[in-house]
Residue frames relative to the residue before (quaternion, step in Angstrom):
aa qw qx qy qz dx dy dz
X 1.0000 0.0000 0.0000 0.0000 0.00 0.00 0.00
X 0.1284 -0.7213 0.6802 -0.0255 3.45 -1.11 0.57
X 0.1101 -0.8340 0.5366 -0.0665 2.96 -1.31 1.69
X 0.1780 -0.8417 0.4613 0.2171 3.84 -0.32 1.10
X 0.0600 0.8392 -0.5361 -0.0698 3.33 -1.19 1.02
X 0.1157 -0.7219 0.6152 0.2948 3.49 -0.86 -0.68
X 0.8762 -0.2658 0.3357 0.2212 2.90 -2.04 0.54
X 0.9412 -0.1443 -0.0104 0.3053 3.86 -0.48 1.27
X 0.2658 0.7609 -0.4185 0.4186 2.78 1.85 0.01
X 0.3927 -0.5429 0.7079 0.2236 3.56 -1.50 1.07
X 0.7529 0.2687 -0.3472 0.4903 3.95 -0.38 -0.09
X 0.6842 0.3418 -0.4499 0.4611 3.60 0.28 0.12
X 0.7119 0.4285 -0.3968 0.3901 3.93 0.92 -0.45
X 0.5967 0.6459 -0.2692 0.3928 3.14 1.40 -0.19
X 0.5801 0.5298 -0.1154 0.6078 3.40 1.72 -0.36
X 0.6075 0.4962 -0.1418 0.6038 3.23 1.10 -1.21
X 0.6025 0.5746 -0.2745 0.4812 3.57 0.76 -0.65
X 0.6718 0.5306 -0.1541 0.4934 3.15 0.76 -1.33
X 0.4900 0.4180 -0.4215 0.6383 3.86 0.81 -0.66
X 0.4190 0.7964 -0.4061 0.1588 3.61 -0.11 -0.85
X 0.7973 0.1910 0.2588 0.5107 2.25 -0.56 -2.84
X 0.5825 0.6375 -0.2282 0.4496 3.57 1.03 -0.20
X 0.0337 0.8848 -0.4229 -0.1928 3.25 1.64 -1.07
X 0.0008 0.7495 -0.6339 0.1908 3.63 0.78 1.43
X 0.3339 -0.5758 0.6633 0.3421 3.36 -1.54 0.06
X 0.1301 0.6883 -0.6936 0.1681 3.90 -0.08 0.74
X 0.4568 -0.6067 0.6338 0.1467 3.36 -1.57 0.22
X 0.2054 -0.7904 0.5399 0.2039 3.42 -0.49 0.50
X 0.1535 0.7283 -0.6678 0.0099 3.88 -0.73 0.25
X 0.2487 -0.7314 0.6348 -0.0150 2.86 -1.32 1.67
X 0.0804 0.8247 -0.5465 -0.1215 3.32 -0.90 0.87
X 0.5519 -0.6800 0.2276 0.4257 3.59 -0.91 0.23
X 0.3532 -0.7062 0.4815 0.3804 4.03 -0.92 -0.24
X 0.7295 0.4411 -0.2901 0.4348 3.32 1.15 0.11
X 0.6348 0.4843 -0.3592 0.4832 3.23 0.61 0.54
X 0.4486 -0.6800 0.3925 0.4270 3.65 1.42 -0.05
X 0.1583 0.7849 -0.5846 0.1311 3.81 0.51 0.53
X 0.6136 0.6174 -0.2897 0.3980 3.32 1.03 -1.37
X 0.8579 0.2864 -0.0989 0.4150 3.27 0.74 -1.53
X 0.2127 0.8755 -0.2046 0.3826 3.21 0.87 1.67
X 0.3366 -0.8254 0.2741 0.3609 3.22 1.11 0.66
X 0.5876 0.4926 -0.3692 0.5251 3.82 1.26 -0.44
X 0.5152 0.7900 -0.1898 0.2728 3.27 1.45 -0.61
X 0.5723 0.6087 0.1216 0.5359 2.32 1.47 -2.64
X 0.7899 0.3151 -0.3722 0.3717 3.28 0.67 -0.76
X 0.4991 0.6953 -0.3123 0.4122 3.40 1.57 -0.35
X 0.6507 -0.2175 0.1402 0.7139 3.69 1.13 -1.07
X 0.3946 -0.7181 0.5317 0.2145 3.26 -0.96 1.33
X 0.5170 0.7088 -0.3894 0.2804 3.56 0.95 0.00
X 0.0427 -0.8547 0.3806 0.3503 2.99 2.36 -1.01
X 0.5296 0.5119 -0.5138 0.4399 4.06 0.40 1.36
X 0.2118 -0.7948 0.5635 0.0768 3.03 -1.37 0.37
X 0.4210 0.2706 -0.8387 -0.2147 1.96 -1.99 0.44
X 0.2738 -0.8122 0.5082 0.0848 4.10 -0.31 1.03
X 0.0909 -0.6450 0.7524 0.0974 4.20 -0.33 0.80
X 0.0684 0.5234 -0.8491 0.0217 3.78 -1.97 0.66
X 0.1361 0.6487 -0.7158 0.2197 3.03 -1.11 1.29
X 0.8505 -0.1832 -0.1703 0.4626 2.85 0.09 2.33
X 0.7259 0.0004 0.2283 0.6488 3.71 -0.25 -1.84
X 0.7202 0.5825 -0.2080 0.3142 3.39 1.36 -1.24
X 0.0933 0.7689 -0.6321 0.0225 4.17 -0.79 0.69
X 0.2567 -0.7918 0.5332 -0.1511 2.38 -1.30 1.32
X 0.1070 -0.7666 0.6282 -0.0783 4.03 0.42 1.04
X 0.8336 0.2531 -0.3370 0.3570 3.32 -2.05 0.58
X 0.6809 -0.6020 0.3483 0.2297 3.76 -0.37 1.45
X 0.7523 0.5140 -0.1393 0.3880 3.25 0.55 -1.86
X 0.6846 0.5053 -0.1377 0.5070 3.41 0.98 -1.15
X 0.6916 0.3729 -0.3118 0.5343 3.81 0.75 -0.68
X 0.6307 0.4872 -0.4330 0.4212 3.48 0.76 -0.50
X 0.6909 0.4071 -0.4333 0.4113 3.98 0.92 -0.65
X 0.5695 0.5623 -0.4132 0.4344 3.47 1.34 -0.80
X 0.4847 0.5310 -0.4346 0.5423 3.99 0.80 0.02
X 0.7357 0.4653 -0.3049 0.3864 3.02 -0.22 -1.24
X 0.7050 0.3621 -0.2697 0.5469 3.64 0.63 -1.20
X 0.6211 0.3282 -0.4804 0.5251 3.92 0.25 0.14
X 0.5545 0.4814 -0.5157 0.4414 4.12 0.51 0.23
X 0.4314 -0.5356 0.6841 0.2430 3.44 -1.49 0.34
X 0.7005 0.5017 -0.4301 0.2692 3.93 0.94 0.09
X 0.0373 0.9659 -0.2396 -0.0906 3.05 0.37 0.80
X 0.4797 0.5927 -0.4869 0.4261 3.46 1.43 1.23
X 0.1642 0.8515 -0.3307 0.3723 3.02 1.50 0.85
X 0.5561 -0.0902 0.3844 0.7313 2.92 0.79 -2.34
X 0.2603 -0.7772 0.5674 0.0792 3.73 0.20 1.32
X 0.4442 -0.6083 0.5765 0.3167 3.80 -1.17 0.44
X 0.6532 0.4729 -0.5525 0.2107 3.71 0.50 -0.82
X 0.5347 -0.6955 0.2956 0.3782 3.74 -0.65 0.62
X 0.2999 0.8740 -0.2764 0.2643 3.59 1.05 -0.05
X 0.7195 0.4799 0.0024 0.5021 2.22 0.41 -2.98
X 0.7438 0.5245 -0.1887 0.3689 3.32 0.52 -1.81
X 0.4741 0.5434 -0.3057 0.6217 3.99 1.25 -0.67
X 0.5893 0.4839 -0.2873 0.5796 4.03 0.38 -0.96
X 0.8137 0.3615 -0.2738 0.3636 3.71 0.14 -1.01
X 0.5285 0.5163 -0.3895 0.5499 3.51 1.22 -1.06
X 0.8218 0.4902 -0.2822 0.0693 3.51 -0.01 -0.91
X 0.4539 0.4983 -0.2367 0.6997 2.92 2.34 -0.43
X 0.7134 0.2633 -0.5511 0.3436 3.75 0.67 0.22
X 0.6944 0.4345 -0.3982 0.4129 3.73 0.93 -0.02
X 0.4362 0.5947 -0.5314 0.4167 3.39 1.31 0.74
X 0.7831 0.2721 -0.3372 0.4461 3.25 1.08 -1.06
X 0.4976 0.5556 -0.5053 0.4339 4.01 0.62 0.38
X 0.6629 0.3429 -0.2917 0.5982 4.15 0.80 -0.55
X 0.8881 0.1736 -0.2604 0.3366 4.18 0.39 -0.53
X 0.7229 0.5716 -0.1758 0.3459 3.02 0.99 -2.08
X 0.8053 0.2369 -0.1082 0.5326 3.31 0.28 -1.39
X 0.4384 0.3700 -0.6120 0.5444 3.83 0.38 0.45
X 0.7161 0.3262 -0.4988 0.3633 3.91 -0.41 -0.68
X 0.6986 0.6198 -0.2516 0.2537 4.11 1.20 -0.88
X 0.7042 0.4780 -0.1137 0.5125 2.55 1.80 -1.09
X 0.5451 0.4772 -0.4280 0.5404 3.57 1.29 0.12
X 0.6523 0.4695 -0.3944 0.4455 3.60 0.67 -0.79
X 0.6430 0.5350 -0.2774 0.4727 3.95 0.89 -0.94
X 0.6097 0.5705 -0.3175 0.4495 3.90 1.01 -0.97
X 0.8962 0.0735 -0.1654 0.4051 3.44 0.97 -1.08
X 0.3019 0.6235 -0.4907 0.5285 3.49 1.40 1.07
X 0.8879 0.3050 -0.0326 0.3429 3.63 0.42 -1.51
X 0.7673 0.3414 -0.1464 0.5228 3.08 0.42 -1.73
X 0.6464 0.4335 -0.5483 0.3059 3.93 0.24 -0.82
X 0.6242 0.4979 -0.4082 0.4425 3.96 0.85 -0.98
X 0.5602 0.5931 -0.4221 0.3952 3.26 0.30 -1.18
X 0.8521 0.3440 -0.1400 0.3688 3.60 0.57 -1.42
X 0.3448 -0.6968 0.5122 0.3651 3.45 1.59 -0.31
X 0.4373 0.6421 -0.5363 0.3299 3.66 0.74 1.63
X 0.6911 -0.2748 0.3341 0.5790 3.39 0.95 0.58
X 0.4577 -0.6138 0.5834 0.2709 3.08 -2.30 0.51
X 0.9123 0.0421 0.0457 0.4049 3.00 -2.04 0.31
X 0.1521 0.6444 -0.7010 -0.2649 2.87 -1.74 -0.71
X 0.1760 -0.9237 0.2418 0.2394 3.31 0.30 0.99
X 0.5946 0.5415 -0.3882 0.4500 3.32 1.51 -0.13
X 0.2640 0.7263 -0.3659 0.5186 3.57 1.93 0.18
X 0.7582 0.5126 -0.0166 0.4026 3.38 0.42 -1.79
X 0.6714 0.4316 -0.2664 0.5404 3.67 0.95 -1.33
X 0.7785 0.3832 -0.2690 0.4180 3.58 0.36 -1.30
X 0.6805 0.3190 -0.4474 0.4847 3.99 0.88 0.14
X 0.5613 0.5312 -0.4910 0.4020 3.68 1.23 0.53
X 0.3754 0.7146 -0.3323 0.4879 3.42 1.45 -0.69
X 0.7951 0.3641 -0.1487 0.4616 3.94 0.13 -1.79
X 0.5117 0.6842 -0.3339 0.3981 3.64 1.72 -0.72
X 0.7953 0.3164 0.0163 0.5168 3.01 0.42 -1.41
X 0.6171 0.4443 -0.4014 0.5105 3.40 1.47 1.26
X 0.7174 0.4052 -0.1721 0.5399 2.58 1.47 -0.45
X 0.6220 0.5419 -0.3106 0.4722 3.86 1.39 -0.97
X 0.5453 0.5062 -0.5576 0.3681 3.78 1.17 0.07
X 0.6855 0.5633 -0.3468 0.3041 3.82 0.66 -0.61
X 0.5630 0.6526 -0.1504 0.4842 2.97 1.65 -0.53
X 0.5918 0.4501 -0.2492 0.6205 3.27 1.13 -1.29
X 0.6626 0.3848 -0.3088 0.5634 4.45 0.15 -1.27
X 0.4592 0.5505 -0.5798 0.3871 4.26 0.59 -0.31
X 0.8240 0.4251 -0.0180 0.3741 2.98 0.50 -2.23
X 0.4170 0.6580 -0.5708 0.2593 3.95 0.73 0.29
X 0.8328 -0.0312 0.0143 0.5525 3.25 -1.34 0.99
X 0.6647 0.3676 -0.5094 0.4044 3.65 0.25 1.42
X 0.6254 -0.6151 0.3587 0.3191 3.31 -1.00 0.84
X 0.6800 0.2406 0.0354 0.6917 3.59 1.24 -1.59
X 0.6797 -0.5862 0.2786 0.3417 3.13 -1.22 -0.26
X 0.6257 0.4338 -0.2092 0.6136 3.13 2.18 -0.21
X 0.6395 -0.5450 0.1347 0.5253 3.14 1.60 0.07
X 0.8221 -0.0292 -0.0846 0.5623 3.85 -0.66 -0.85
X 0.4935 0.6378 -0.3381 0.4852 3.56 1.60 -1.33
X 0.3615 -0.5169 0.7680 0.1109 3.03 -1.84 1.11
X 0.1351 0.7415 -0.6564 -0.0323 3.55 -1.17 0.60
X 0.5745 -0.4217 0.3542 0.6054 3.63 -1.58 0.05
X 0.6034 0.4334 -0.6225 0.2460 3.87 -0.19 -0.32
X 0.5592 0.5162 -0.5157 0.3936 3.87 0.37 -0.61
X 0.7454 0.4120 -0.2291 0.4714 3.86 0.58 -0.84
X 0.6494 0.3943 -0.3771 0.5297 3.84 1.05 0.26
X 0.7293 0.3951 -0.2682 0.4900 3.26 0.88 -1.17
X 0.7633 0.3525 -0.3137 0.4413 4.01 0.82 -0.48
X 0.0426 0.8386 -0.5271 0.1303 3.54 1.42 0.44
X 0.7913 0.2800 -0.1975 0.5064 3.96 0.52 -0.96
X 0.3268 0.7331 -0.5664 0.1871 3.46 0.61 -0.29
X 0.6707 0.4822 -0.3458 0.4450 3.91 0.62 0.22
X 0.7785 0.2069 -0.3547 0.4746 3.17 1.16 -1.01
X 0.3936 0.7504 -0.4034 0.3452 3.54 1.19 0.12
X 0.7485 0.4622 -0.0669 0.4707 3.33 1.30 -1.02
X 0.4073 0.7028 -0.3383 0.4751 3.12 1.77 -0.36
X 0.3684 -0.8417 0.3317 0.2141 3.55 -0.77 1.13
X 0.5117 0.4163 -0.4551 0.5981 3.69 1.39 0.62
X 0.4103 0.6312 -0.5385 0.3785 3.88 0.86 0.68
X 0.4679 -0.5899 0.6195 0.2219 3.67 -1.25 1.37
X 0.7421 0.4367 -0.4631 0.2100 3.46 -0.23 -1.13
X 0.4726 -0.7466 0.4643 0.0610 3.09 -0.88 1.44
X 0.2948 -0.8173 0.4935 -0.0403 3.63 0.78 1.92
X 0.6189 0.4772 -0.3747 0.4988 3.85 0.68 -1.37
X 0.5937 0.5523 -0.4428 0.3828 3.63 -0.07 -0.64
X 0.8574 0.2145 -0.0151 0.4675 3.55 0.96 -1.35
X 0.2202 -0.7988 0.4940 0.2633 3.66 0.96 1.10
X 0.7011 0.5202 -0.3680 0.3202 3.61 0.10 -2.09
X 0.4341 0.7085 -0.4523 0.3241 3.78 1.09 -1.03
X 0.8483 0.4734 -0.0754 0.2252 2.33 -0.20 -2.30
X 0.7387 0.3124 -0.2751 0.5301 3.45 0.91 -1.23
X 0.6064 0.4531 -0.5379 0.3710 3.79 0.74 -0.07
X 0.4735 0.6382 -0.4275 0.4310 3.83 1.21 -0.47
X 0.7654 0.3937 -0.1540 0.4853 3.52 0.34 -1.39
X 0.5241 0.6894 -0.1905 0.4624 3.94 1.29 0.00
X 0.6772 0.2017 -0.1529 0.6909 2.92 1.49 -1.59
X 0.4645 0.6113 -0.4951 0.4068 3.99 0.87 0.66
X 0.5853 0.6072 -0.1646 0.5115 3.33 1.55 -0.75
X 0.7341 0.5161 -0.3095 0.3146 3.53 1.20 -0.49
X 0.5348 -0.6719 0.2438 0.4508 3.70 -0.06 0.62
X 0.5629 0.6876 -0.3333 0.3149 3.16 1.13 -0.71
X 0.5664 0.4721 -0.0619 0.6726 3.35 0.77 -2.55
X 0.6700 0.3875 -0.4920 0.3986 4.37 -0.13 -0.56
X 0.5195 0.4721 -0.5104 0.4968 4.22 0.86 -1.18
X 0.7802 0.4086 -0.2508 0.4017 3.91 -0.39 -1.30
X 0.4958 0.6084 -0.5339 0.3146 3.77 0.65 -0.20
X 0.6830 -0.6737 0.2823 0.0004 3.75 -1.14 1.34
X 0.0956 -0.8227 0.5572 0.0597 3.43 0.40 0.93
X 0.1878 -0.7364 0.6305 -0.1578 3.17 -0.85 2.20
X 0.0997 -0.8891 0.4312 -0.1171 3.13 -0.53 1.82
């Protein structure tokens, strides 16, 4: 298998993670976002969407973060990962399309124009950018924070894929010109800095230059 990523991207470390802790044999290929790799017809032909992260396993491709990370999981023998009973696994999907429709759209706008745009030399701020994904933050980061009381993970001691979908930013979130306003949400914070601690999510952790 062969996995495309790039540089800091939440959805590629979050996938990339997964190879990890999973100990898959997957290849890793890193490409770049600034130089237009993505938007490349050889690219294009890989995911016309031209983003990434991209799984090819064999005949088989596979586009959109969430989905390659269960399609890992289900090629691992680990299976308290992503558990088969259908329940557990229903429970997991649902915190990961909670955080792809609420959480991490409100994190990942606040983190794009705190972090990455400087980082990338795209211009400042936008603060009315900022205010309205702090607004959805702090509608959405209370459920999150009352998920995570007096548990280690979000299902408790068990690592699962939701810790790796739903903490996808936990780097740039922590990053110390990050807005997102972590004090407000202790359980976050230390479950953020927790899943920094894990060996997996630590290999994939971002070099901010």
């Amino acid at each position: 298998m062969k996995l495309y990523t790039v540089p800091v991207s939440p959805n590629c470390r979050r996938a990339e993670a997964t190879v990890y802790h999973l100990n898959l044999d997957v290849e890793i290929i890193t490409k770049s976002f600034n130089t237009g790799e993505l938007g490349k017809s050889e690219f294009l032909e890989i995911n016309p969407n031209g983003k990434v992260p991209v799984l090819v396993d064999g005949d088989f491709i596979l586009w959109e973060s969430n989905a390659i990370m269960q399609y890992l999981a289900d090629k691992s023998s680990k299976t308290d990962f992503f558990p088969q009973d259908f329940t557990k696994r229903a429970d997991i999907v649902r915190w990961q399309f909670w955080e792809s429709q609420h959480f991490n759209k409100a994190v990942g706008g606040i983190c794009w124009e705190t972090v990455a745009k400087p980082l990338m030399k795209l211009g400042d701020p936008d603060s009315s950018i900022i205010q309205s994904a702090l607004t959805d933050f702090h509608k959405y980061a209370k459920i999150l924070d009352q998920q995570l009381a007096g548990k280690k993970f979000i299902f408790g001691e068990t690592l699962t894929l939701a810790d790796f979908s739903v903490g996808c930013h936990s780097a740039l979130a922590l990053f110390p010109a990050s807005q997102v306003p972590l004090t407000e949400y202790p359980n976050i914070g230390d479950w953020y800095k927790r899943l920094e601690n894990t060996p997996a999510w630590a290999k994939t952790r971002p070099e901010f230059s």
